[in-house]
N, C-alpha and C positions, 0 to 999 in steps of 0.2 A: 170102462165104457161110460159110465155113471160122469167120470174126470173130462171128459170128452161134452157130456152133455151144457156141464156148468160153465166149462170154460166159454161152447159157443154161446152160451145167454148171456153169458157177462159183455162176450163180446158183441153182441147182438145191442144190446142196451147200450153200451160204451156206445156204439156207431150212431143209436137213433138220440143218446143226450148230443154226441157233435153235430150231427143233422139239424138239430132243433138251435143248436147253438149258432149254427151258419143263418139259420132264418132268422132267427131276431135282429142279428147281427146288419145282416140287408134291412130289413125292417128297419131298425133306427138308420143307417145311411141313406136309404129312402126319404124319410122322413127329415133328415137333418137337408137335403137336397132340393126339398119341395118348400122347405122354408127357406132357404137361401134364393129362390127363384120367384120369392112376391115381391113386387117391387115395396122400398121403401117410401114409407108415408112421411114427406119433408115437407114441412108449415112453408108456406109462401112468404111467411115475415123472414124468411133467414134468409130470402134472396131477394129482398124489396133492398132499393138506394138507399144509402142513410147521406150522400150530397145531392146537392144542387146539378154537380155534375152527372151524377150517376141517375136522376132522374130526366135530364135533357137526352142521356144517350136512351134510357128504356125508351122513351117518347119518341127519338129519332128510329131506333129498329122498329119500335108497334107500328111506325109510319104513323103518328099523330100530328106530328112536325117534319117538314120538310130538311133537304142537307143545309139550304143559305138561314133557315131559322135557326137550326140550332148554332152554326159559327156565328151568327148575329148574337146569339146572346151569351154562345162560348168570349167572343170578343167583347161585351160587356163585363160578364164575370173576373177578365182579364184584367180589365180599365179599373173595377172598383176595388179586385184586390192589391192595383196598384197603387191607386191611389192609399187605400187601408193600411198598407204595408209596405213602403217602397223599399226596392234592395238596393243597399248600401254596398258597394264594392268597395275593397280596401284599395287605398293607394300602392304602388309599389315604391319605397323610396330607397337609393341606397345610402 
């Protein structure tokens, strides 16, 4: 009778350590879910233009500049890097 009583405490305790084990266990996935769902904090320097072109296009989506302003000075930027830099094409000779 006495065998009977220990075994159910053991097993009594066995079931409220798994119990308790199940909660913490939620408890940290909880936890790990609620920080996965704050948005991240990203500096605006990592998505500022680092060209001339990448600043005519922010200007043209904020609508700061109009469509024919910025091909106006896209087709500038064109003319002076040709000039700066003309491409040489090879001949083909046989």
């Amino acid at each position: 009778m006495i065998d009977k009583a220990v075994a159910m405490l053991i097993l009594s305790l066995l079931i409220l350590v798994l119990a308790a084990a199940c909660v913490l266990a939620v408890r940290g996935v909880r936890a790990d879910a609620s920080a996965e769902a704050e948005p991240l904090s990203i500096p605006e320097a990592l998505f500022a233009p680092e060209s001339l072109e990448g600043v005519l296009c922010a200007q043209l989506l904020d609508g700061e500049i109009t469509r024919r302003q910025y091909l106006r000075s896209m087709a500038g930027i064109a003319a002076r890097d040709e000039y700066r830099h003309p491409l040489v094409v090879p001949r083909y000779e046989d």
